[in-house]
C-alpha positions as CSV (number, residue, x, y, z in Angstrom):
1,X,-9.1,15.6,20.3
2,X,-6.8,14.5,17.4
3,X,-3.4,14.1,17.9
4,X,-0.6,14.3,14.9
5,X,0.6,12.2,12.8
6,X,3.6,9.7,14.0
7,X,6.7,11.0,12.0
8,X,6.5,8.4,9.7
9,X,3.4,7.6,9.1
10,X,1.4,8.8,5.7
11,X,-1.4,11.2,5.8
12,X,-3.5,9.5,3.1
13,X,-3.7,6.2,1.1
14,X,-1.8,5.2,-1.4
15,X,-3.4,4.5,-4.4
16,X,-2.5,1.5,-7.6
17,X,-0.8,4.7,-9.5
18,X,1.9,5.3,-6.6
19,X,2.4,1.2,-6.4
20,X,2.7,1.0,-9.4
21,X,5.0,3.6,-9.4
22,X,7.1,2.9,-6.6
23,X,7.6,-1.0,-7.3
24,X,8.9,0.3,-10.8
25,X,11.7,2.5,-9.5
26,X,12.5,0.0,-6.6
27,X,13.0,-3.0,-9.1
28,X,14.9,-0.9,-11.8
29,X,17.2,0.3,-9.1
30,X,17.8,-3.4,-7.2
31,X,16.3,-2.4,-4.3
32,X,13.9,-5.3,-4.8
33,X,13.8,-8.5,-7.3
34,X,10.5,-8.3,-8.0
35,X,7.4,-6.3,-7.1
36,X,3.5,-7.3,-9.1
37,X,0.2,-6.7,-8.4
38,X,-2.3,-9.6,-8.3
39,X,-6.3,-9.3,-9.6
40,X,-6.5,-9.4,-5.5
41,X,-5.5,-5.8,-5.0
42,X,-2.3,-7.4,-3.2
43,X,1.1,-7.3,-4.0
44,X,4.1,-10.1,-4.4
45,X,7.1,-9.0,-3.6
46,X,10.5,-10.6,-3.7
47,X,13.7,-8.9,-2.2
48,X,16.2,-10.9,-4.0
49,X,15.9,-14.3,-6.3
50,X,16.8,-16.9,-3.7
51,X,14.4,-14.6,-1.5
52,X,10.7,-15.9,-0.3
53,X,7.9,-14.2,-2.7
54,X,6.1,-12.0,0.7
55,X,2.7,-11.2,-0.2
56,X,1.6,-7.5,1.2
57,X,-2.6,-6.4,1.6
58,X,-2.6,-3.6,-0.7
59,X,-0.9,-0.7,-2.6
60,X,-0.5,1.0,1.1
61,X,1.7,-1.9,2.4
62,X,3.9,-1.4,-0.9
63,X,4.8,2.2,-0.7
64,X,5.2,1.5,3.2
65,X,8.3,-1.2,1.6
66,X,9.3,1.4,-0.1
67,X,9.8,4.4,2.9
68,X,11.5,1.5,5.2
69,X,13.9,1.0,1.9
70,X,14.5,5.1,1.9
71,X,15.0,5.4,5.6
72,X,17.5,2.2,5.3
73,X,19.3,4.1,2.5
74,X,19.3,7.1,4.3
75,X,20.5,5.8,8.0
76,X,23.0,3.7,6.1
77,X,24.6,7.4,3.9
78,X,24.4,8.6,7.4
79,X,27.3,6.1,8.8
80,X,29.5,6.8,6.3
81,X,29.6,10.2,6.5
């Protein structure tokens, strides 16, 4: 027997495309300093410039950066209403 997903986890796996992708949109907008890809498959990722560069396993780990930065952005619009 299969149970359900938790409510935030992902139903499939994210792919370069949808890192690629998200790191884009999260750099433009300041949500992160810097996101790249290495020829490893993994991803360096630096919140601000002063920040530690953290090195995540895969494209996955990435897009998971980028729902914890959404449900931030969304408690945090929350408060202030």
């Amino acid at each position: 027997m299969s149970r359900p997903p938790a409510p935030h986890s992902r139903t499939r796996v994210a792919d370069d495309a949808e890192a690629y992708a998200w790191a884009e949109v999260l750099v433009r907008h300041g949500h992160l300093h810097a996101a790249m890809p290495t020829p490893t498959g993994q991803w360096l990722v630096q919140d601000h410039p002063d920040a530690p560069v953290r090195v995540l396993p895969g494209p996955s780990a990435l897009v998971e950066v980028a729902a914890d930065i959404q449900r931030h952005i969304r408690r945090t619009r929350t408060r202030r209403s």
